[in-house]
N, C-alpha and C positions, 0 to 999 in steps of 0.2 A: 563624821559630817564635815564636808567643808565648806569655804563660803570665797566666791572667786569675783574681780570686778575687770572690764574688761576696756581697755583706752584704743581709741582712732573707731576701737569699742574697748570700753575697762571694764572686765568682768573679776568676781573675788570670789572664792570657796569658803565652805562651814554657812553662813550666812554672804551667798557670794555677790557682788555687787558687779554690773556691766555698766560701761559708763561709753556713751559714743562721742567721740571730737568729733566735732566740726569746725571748719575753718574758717570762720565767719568774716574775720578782719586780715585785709590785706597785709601782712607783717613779715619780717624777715623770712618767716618760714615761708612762701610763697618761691625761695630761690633754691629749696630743697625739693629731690625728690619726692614721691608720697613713701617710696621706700624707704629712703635714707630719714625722711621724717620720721616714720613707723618706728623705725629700732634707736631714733633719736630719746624718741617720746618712753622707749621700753627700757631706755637707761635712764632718762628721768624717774621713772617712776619704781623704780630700783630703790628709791627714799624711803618707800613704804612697805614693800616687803623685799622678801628676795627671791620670791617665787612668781616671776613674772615673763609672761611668754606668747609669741604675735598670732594672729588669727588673721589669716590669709587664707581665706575660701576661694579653690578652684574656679574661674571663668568667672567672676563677681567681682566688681569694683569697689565695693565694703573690703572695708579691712582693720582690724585692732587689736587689742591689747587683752589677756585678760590676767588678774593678778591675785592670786590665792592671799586675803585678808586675816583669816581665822587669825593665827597665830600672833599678828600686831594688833586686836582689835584693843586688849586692854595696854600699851602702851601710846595708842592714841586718843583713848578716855572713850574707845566704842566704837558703833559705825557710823552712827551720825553723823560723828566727829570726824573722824576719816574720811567721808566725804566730801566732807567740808572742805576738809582739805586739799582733797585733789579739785574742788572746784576753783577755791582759790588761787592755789598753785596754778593749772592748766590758764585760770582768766588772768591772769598776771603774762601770761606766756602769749596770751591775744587767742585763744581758741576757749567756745561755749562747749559746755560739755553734756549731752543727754545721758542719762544713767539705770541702771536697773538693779537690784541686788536679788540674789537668788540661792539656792545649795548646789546648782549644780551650774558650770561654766557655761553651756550650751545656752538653759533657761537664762543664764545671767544676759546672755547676748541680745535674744528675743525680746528680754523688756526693753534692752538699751535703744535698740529698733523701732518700739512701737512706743511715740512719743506718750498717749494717753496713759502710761505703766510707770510714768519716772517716779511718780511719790509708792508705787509698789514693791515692798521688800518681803521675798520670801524667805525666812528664816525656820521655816515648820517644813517635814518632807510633807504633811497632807496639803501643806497649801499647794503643793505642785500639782496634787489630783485635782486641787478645788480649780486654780487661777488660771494654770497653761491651757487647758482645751478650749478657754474662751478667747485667748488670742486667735488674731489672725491667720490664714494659712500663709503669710507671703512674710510672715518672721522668720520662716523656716529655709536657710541657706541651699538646701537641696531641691527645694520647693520654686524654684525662681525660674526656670525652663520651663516648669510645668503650670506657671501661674493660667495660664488661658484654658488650657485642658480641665484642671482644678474646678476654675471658673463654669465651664463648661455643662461638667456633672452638677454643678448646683454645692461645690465643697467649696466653705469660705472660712471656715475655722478652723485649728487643731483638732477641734473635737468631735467634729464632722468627718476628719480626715480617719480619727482612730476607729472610727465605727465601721471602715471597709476592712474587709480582709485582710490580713499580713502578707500572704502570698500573694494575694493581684495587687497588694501598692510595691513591692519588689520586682516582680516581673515588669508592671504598666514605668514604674518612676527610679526604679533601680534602688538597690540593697544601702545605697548611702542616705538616702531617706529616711528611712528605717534607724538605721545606728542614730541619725543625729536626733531623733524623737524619744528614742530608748535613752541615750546619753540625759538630756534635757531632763528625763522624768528621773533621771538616777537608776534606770532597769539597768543600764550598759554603763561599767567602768570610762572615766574618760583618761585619755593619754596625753599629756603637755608634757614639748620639751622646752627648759628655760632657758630662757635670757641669760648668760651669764659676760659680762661687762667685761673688757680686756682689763687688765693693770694696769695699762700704760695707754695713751691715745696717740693714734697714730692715722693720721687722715690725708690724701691727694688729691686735689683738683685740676684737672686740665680747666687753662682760663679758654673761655669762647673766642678770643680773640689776642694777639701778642700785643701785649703795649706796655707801656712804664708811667701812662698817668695814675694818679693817684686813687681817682675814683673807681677805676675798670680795678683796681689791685684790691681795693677796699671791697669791693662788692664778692668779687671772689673768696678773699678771706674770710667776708662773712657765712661763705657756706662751711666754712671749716668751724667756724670760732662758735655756731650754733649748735653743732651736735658735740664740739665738746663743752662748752655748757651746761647742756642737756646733762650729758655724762658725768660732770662734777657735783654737779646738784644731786643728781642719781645717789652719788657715793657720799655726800653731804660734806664737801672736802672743796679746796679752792688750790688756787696754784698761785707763786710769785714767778713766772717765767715760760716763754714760751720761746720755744725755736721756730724759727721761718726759718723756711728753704726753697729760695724760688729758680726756677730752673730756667735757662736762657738758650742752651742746646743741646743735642746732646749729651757735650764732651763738658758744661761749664755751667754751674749753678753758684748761686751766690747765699750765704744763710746772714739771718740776722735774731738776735736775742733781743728778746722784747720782755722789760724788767716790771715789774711794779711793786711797791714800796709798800703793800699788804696783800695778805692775799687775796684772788679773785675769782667769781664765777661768773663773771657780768658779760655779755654779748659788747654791750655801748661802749663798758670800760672797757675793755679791751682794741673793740674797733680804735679808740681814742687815740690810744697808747700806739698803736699801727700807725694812724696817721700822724704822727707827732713824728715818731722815729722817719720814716718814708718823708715828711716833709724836713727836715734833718739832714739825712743824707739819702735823696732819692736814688734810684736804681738809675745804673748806665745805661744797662742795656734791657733791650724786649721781655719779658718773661715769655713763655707757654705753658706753664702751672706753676700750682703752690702748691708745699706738704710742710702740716705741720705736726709736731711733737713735743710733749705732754708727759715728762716720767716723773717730774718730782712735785706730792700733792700735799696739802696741808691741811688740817682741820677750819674749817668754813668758822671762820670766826662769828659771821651775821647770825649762824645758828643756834649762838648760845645766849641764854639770857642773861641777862642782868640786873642788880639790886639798883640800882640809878641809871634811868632808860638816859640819860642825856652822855652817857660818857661814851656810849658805841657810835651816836651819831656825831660827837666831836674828833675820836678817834679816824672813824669812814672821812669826814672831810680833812684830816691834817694830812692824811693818806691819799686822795686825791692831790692833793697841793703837789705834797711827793713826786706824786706819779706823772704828774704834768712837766714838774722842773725837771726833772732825768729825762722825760722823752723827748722836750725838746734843749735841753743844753746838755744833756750829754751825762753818764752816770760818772765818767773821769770829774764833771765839775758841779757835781752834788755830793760830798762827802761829807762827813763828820768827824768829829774826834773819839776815838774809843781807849780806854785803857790797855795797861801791855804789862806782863811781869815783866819790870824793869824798876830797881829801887831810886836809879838815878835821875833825878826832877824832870830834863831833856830828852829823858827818852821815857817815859812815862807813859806816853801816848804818841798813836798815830791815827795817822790821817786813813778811814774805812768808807766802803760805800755804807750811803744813809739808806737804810729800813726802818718800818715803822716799829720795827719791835727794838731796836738797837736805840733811836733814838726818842728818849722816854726822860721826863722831869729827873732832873739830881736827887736824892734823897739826903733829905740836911741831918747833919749832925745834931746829934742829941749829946746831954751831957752824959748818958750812958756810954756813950760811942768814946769819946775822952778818955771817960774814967779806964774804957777797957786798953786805951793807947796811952796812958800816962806820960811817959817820954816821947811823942809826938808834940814838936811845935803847929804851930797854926800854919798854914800854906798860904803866900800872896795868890792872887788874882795873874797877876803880871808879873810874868816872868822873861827874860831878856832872850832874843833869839839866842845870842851864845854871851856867856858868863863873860864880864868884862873885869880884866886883873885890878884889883887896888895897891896900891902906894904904901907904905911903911915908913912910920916915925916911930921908932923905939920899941920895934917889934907890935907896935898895934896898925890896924887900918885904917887908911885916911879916904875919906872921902867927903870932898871939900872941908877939911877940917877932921880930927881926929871922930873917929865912930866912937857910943857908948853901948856895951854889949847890954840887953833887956834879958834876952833869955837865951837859953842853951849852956853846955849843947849837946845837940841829938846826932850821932853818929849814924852814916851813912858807907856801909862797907859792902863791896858787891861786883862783880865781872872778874874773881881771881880766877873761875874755872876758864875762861876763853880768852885768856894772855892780855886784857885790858882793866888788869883791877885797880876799881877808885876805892881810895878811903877817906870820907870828909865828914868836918866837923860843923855843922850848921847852926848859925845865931841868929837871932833876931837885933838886929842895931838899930839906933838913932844919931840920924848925926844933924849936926848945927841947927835947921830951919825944923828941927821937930819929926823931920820924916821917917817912917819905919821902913827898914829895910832887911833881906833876906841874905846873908852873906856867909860864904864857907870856907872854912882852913883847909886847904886839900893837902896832904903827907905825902910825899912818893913813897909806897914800902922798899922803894933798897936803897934810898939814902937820908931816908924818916926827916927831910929837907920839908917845908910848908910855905905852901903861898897861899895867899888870898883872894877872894872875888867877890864881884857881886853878881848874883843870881835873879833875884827877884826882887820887886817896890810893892809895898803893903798901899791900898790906895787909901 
């Protein structure tokens, strides 16, 4: 038994569920195809099962989705639940969605159809005997040329319909009538081929018009940045990165990488981030399309819970913050500092681009953390761009007045394999007005000769 649900109609198998979009609110999707929405909506809906595949009936202006449920029903807590869900999801995306649930994809369609049938779920094969023959005749997709003829005879039902003849409704309304009524009750096998989602997103749009303003580029882009949305959400996955590539002639296209600092599946963020960069460094010359690409995807951070709801939505806006300062100053002048294997204080760290996952609170030493570094002194705050030499009275270092060493010292040996080896000995001092300071005996090893420095000021 299976249960099918079916989107633009969402129909589900086992206990199959059809559901019809409609497109009630004017909303981005209105710059899509009905096609390119169709397989838009078929990779959205990829979140719920993975059996999911479009329904496009010959000479008919209907057209949708339908999506074999059975097998996710207990990882969504059932079908209710499921429902539920694609109501919300779809009403979030700005489309009402009319629904039907049924066992066979056909029946799933017919409910989705006939608005009076949405709270009807057939999940019993006799409910199909009992419920389909009081439907209408004009649920039946084959049925739809023949609505006046139908009419005509005094046939206004399925079950009116079944009580002619098999051979004069094939000869009078042709043999596809017949399958899609057979299919429906579950007498005839049904055949879906699925949807199956590329790896990677790759989408072109010829723009209506050549231009380099800002808004005629955004609008464009939004046809692209919709279905792969659509598509990320599908695979429950986000991205930090997207390639533009806008094309000028022929012979000369221009690309730009557009960053964000967590990742995303957001249509708005995205556009955002577009217009930031393009307001940045606009384009010279005319476009005549855009393609964009999509290969490297991330797990959808939004879609995991959390034990304290307030830490994803303070994480979503420092990420935001992010994504606004790189697009418009530039990812060269948003860095941070990140660690580096290097034992030497100066090169310890460099200068990286900031993501939200790189830059995250310090974690403070513990006295566990100590005890496990025993010969580790304390590290200043302040360290000098480049170590400045001290002076000598009597073989100690002066600075303003003779230093008294506190602690050390902690040897610091490293760079013999790449022909630049230091070897230094590091102290904690105080000199005259009380100040702590970070100071190191450096040795040359081939003439074991020592000079000194100051390094760092303890604030």
């Amino acid at each position: 038994m299976k249960q099918a649900t079916s989107v633009g109609n969402i129909s589900t198998e086992p206990a199959p569920a059809s559901a019809e979009l409609a497109a009630n609110k004017a909303l981005p999707f209105k710059t899509l195809s009905d096609e390119a929405l169709l397989l838009s909506l078929a990779h959205w809906a990829y979140q719920f099962t993975p059996s999911v595949c479009l329904h496009r009936p010959r000479g008919l202006n209907q057209s949708g989705i339908f999506l074999e449920v059975a097998p996710s029903l207990r990882l969504f807590g059932g079908l209710p639940a499921l429902c539920t869900r694609l109501l919300e999801g779809l009403g979030t995306l700005g489309y009402s969605l009319s629904y039907g649930v049924s066992l066979t994809a056909s029946s799933a369609w017919w409910l989705a159809k006939y608005p009076s049938t949405q709270q009807i779920r057939i999940t019993e094969r006799s409910a199909l005997q009992s419920l389909l023959p009081s439907l209408p005749v004009s649920v039946l997709d084959q049925a739809t040329p023949h609505l006046k003829t139908l009419e005509s005879c005094g046939i206004r039902s399925v079950g009116e319909l079944l009580q002619l003849p098999r051979d004069g409704i094939a000869r009078r309304f042709g043999p596809a009538l017949l399958t899609e009524i057979d299919q429906a009750f579950a007498w005839k096998p049904e055949v879906h081929v699925w949807v199956e989602p590329p790896p990677v997103f790759q989408m072109q749009r010829e723009m209506p018009f050549h231009t380099t303003h800002i808004a005629g580029l955004l609008r464009c882009a939004e046809q692209l940045l919709i279905p792969l949305c659509l598509w990320l959400q599908g695979r429950r996955a986000a991205t930090r990165i997207l390639q533009w590539r806008f094309r000028h002639s022929q012979d000369f296209a221009s690309e730009r990488s557009v960053r964000s600092a967590e990742p995303q599946n957001n249509v708005q963020a995205w556009l955002q981030l577009l217009q930031d960069e393009l307001t940045r460094q606009p384009l010279t010359k005319e476009a005549c399309d855009i393609a964009l690409n999509v290969t490297e995807l991330e797990t959808d951070i939004n879609n995991t819970g959390s034990l304290f709801p307030g830490q994803q939505e303070q994480a979503q806006a420092w990420g935001q913050l992010l994504n606004r300062l790189q697009a418009r100053l530039g990812a060269e002048h948003t860095q941070c500092i990140a660690s580096q294997a290097d034992a030497r204080p100066e090169k310890a760290h460099r200068q990286t681009a900031l993501e939200l996952s790189t830059h995250q609170p310090a974690r403070k030493h513990t006295e566990n953390t100590v005890l496990r570094n025993p010969l580790r002194l304390p590290r200043p705050l302040w360290l000098l761009e480049k170590p400045s030499r001290l002076r000598l009275e009597k073989d100690m270092p002066c600075q303003q007045g003779k230093l008294s060493m506190l602690a050390g010292p902690e040897r610091i040996q490293f760079g013999w394999w790449d022909g630049s080896a230091t070897v230094r000995d590091y102290f904690i001092a105080q000199d005259i007005d009380q100040s702590q300071l970070w100071v190191y005996r450096e040795i040359e090893p081939a003439t074991q000769r020592s000079r000194w420095y100051l390094q760092g000021l303890f604030a």
